[in-house]
PALORO-112992 format. One line per 4 residues: number of its first residue (from 1); their letters; for each residue x, y, z of C-alpha. Coordinates in steps of 0.25 Angstrom, whole numbers. Example, Ala and Ser with C-alpha at 12.3 -4.5 7.8 and 13.67 -1.06 7.14 Angstrom:
1) as) 49 -18 31; 55 -4 29
This chain:
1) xxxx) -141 203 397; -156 205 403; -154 191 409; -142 195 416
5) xxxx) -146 206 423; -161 199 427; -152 189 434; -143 200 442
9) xxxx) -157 205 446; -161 192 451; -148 191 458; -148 205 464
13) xxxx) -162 209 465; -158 221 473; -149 227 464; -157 239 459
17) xxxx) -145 242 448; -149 229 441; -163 231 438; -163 245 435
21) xxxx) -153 239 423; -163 229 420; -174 238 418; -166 247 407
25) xxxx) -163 233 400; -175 229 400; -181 243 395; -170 242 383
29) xxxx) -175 230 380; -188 234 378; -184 246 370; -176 237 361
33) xxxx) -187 227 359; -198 238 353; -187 244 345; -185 232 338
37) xxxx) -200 232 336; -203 245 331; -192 242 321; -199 230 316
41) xxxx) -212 237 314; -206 248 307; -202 237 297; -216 231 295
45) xxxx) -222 244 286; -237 241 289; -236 240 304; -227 252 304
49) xxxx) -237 262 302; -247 255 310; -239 255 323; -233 267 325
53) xxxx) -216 267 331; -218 278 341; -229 280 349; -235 294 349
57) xxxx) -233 301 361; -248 300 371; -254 313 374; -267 318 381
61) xxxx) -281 317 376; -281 331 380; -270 337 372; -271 344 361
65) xxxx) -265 336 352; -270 323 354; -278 318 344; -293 316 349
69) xxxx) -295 302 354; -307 292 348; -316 284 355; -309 271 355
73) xxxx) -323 264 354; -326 271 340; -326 262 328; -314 269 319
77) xxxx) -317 269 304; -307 261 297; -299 266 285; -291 260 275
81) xxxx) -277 264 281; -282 263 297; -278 252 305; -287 243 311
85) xxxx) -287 241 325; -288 227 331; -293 223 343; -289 212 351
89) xxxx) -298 201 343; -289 205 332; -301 211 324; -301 224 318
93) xxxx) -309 234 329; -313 244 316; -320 231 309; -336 230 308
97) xxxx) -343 222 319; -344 208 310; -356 207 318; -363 218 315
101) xxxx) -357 217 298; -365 205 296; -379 203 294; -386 198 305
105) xxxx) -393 182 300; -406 183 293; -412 168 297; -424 171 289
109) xxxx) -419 175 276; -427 190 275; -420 202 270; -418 212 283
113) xxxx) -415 226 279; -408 237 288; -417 239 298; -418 221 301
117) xxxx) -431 219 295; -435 208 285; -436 217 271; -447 206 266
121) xxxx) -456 209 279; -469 215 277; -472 229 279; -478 230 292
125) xxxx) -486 241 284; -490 231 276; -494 222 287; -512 220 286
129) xxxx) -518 229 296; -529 223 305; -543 222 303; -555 228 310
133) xxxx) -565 218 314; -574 228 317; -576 231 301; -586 223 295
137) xxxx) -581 224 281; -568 218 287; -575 209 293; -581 203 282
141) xxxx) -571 205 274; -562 193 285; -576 184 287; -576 183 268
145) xxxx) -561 179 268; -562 170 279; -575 162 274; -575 149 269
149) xxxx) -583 153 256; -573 164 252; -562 159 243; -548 163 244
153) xxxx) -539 169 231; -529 157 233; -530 142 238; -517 140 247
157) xxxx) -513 125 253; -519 119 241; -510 120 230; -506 106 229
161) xxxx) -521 101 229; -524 109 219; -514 109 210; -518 94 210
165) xxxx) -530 96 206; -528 105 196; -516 95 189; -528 85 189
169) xxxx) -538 94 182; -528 99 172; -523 85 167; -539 82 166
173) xxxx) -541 97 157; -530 94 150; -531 81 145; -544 81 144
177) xxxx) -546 68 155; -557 67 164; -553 64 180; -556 64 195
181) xxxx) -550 70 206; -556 69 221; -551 80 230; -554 78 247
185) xxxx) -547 82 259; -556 87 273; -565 98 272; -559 113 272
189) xxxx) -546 109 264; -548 117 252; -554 107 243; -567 114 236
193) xxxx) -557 128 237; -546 120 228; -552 114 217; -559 129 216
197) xxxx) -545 133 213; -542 122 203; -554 124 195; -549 140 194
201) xxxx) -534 135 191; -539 122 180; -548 135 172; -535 145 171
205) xxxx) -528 134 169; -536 127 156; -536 142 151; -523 145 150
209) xxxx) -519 131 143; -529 134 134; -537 121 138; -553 120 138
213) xxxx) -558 125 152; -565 114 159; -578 116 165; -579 115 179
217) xxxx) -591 110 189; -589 114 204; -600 105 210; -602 104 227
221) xxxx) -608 91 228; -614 96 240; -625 105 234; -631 91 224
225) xxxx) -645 88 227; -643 76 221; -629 68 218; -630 66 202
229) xxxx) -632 82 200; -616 82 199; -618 77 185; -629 84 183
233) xxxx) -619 97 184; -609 91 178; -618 87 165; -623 103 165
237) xxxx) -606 107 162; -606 99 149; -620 96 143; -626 106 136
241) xxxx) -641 113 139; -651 108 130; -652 94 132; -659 86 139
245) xxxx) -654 71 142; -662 61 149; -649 54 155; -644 58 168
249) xxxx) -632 68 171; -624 56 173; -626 47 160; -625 61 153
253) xxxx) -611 64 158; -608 49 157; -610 49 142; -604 62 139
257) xxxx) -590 58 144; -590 42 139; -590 49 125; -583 60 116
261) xxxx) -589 73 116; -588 88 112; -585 92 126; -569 98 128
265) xxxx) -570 104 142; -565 95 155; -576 96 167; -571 98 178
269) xxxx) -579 94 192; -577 97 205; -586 90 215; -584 96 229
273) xxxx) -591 88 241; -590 75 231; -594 66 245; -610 71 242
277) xxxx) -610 64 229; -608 50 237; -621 42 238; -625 28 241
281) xxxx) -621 22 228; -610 33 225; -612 34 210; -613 48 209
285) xxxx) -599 49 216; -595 35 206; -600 42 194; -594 56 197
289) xxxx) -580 51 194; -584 41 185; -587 53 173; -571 55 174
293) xxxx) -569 40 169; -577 42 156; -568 42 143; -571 56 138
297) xxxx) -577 62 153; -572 78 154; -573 77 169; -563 81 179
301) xxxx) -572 78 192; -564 83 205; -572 78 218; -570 85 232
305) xxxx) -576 78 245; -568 76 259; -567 62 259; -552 57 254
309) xxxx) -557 42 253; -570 46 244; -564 41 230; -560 27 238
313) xxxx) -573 24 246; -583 30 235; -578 27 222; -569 14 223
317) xxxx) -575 10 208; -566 23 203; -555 15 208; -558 3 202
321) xxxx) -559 9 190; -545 18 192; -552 30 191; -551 35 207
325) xxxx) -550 51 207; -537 58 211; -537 62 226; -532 75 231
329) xxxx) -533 74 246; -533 88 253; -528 89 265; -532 98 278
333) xxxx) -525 111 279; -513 113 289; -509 124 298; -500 132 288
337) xxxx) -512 130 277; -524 134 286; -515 146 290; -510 149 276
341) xxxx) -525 148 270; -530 158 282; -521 168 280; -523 168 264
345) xxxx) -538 171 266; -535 183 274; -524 187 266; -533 194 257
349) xxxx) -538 203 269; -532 217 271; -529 217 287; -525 206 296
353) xxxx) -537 198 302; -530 186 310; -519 185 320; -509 176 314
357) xxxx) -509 167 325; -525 166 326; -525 162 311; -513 151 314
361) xxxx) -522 145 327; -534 143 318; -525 136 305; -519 126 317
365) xxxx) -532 123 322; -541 121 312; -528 113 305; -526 105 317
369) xxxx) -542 101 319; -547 99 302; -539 108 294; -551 114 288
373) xxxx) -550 127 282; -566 130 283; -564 127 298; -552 139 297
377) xxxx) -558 149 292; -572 146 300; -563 150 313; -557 161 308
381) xxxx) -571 167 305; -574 163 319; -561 169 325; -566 182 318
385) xxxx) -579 181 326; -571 181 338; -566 193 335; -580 200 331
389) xxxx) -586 196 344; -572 201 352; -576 214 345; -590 215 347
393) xxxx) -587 211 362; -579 221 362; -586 232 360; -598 227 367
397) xxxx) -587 228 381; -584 241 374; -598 248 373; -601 242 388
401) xxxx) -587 249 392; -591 262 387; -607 263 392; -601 258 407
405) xxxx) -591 271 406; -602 281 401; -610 277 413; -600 276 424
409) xxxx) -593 290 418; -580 285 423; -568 288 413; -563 274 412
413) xxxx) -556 274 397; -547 261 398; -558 251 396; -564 256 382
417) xxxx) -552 261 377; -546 247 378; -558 242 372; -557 251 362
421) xxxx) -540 249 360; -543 235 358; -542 230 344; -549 219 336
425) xxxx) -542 218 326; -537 204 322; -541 189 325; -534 186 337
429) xxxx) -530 170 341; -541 172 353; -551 171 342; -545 160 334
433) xxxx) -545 151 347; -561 153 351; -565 152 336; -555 138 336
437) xxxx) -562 134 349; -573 138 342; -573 129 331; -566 117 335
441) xxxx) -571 117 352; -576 104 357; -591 100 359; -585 95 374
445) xxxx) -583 111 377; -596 116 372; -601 105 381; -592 111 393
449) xxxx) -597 125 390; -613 121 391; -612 114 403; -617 122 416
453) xxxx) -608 129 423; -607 120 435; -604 107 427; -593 115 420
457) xxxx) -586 117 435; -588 102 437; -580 100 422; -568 111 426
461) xxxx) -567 105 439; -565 91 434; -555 97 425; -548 101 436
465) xxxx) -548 88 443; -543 80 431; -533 89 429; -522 80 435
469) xxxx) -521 67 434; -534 61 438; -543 54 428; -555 54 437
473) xxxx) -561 58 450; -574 55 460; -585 66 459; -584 69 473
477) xxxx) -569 75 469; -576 82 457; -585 88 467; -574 93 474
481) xxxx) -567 100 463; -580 106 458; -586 110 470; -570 118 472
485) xxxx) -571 126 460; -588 129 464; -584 135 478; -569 142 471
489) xxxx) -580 149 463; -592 154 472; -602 141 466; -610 134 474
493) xxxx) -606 118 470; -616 109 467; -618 97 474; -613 86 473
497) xxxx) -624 77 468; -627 88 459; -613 87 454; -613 74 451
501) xxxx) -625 75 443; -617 86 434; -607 77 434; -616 66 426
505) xxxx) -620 76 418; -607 79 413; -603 66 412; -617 65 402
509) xxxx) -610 76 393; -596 67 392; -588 78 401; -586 68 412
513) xxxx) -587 54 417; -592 50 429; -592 37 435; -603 28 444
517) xxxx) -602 26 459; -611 28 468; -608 40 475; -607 52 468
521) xxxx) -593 56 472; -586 43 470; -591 44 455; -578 45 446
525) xxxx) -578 57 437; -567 58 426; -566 69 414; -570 67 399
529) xxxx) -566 80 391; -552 86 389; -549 97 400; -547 106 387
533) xxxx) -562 105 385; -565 109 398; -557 121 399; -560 125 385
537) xxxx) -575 126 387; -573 132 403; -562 143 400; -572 154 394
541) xxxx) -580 153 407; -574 163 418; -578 153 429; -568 141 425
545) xxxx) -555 149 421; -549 148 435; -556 134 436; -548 129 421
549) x) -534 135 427
């Protein structure tokens, strides 16, 4: 029916009969259609009461009846029998952010409480507080934990050495045999500060399985006048006074351990510097270990030297006769084992004394140069002299600050008090890096920074000619150069046979090489130290930091 009166539309456009009557069919049609579907959700029980048949008649906000209007931004509470209400992802708007239910990643694995903090954290009350230099009894308290004859509660990075050590000594204890063992590695790796801690750990242990305790000799074979007085000392732990024997220490000890007697207890011997016991004819050394061989010998001799190839050059008879000692090697400390050792010797101090990255620059270095603890230790006690000349300067340029202001009667209070606001307080990395320089500078630069003050123009202007590619140049070119930076800075230029003749001298001393002509100027002239020596030794002196840029 709709279709026929479109098409008499269509034939009589004009006719205003026709789509007036189109428009009410159209309109009934409509009416029809949401009849049809407000029967068919009154059907559907659950949807019923959700969508409601008839639509409640709109009033004004401002009559009285309305209902006050919510904020459609407001998150509403849901309920049990409240609806949700979706939006046009097709999630429920009333539901949690899932963003902000779930925990946010942890990639560390530490427990954050409610305010985001790690619940296993230090206290920062807790934290040391920083030392005053400027007390002497803290003072000395830092220089006794840091010096090389203080011994720390525990041994660290050594645990596997020792524990070698000490399964070797308790085999010997416990069954009662006798043996050798030769301990080396370079010096300041913790050998003599080990076996320390092994004697200590083979006592407690002997005790506690009930076994005879061993007597122990600690001899330093550097304070024996003569070479055979080690067996002199290790005669005087098992004869007894009183007697008098017209054979030497040697033959004595020789007999005593070739045949049963009443003596229980195992000896143990620790010869630390064992090297000073080698002589011409090596006997003393061959003998030493030769007393652990003997059928019914007691001694358990542990040597300590440097050398790793002592047992093979010194005592290749031992070999021979298969009784070469067990070698524990010792290796030089690492970076993490230098730092780890540092931090447990201050550990025990009540306040913070170093700057963690001041303490980390002195384990790379001195691992990177020997790896020698002694050599550690000996620069932080000098980068703790750093600090006490920076103080003492200090308040020297304080003093002077305040006398020039009492004099002048001017009111002038930002100077002193920034002196005075300015804190001492920790071991800065400044003072690591001048007591590293310190320690480990070159001869070449103390060499620089004796020369006379015009010879070190001539080596900072060659530095700056070399800087490019050129290996090499003529004298009269240096000339030039040094004669550039002389005039730049109000000095009068030698001349140029005077220069040459500095130039010969430098090249006595191995800082340069010059070459024969004969002419001065045509002489080649090419550099023999590092540019780094050069600006290391010049860049404390004022005169050359804008010549070294």
């Amino acid at each position: 029916m709709l279709a026929i009166w479109r098409a008499c539309i269509n034939l009589f456009p004009r006719k205003k009969a026709y789509r007036s009557l189109l428009f009410s069919i159209s309109s009934l049609q409509n009416r029809i259609f949401f009849f049809n579907l407000q029967i068919h959700l009154h059907s559907l029980p659950t949807l019923a009461t959700k969508m409601p048949v008839i639509a409640a008649k709109r009033t004004l906000r401002s009559h009285p009846s309305s209902p006050p209007r919510k904020s459609p931004r407001r998150c509403k509470a849901a309920t049990a029998n409240s609806s949700p209400s979706v939006n046009k992802f097709g999630t429920d708007e009333n539901q949690a952010d899932p963003e902000a239910v779930k925990p946010k990643w942890n990639p560390k694995g530490l427990q954050v409480n409610k305010f985001g903090t790690d619940e296993n954290q230090a206290d920062p009350e807790a934290v040391k507080p920083k030392w005053n230099p400027k007390d002497g009894e803290q003072m000395k308290a830092v220089k006794l934990a840091l010096h090389l004859s203080t011994a720390p509660c525990s041994v660290v990075c050594r645990e596997e050495e020792q524990n070698v050590v000490l399964e070797f000594c308790k085999g010997c204890v416990e069954h009662k045999k006798a043996g050798s063992l030769y301990i080396c590695g370079c010096p300041g790796t913790g050998k003599s500060l080990s076996m320390e801690k092994v004697k200590e750990q083979l006592l407690n242990w002997a005790k506690e399985a009930g076994l005879p305790l061993p007597d122990v000799l600690s001899v330093s074979c550097t304070t024996l006048a003569n070479t055979s007085d080690i067996f002199t000392k290790m005669l005087g732990l098992n004869q007894k006074q009183g007697k008098k024997v017209s054979a030497s220490p040697l033959q004595q000890l020789q007999n005593m351990y070739s045949q049963k007697s009443s003596i229980k207890n195992m000896t143990l011997i620790v010869a630390d510097e064992l090297d000073y016991l080698i002589t011409k004819d090596r006997a003393v050394l061959h003998e030493l270990f030769m007393l652990t061989t003997f059928p019914f010998s007691r001694c358990i001799l542990i040597g300590v030297a440097n050398a790793i190839d002592l047992a093979d050059r010194f005592l290749p008879r031992l070999t021979s006769l298969n009784c070469k000692p067990v070698v524990v090697n010792f290796q030089a400390y690492s970076k993490d084992q230098l730092l780890k050792i540092l931090e447990e010797r201050l550990k025990e101090l009540p306040y913070t004394v170093f700057q963690q990255p001041a303490l980390e620059l002195c384990a790379r270095k001195v691992a990177a140069a020997t790896g020698d603890m002694r050599n550690a230790l000996s620069i932080c006690w000098s980068a703790i002299e750093m600090l006490e000349a920076e103080i003492r300067e200090s308040a020297c340029n304080l003093s002077n600050s305040l006398e020039e202001i009492s004099f002048s009667k001017q009111n002038l209070p930002t100077a002193p008090d920034f002196l005075k606001k300015r804190e001492f307080d920790t071991v800065r990395t400044d003072h690591m890096a001048r007591a590293l320089s310190k320690t480990y500078r070159s001869p070449v630069v103390d060499t620089i920074q004796s020369l006379p003050h015009h010879q070190q123009i001539i080596l900072c202007s060659s530095m700056n000619h070399f800087r490019g590619a050129k290996k090499d140049t003529i004298l009269g070119e240096l000339y030039k150069s040094y004669a550039g930076i002389c005039r730049s800075s109000l000095i009068p230029p030698a001349g140029i046979l005077e220069f040459s003749n500095m130039c010969r001298v430098l090249s006595d001393q191995g800082l340069i090489k010059v070459g024969q002509s004969r002419e001065d100027k045509l002489r080649r002239v090419s550099p023999k130290v590092n540019e780094g020596d050069i600006t290391f030794a010049l860049q404390g002196i004022r005169f050359f930091q804008n010549c070294l840029k």
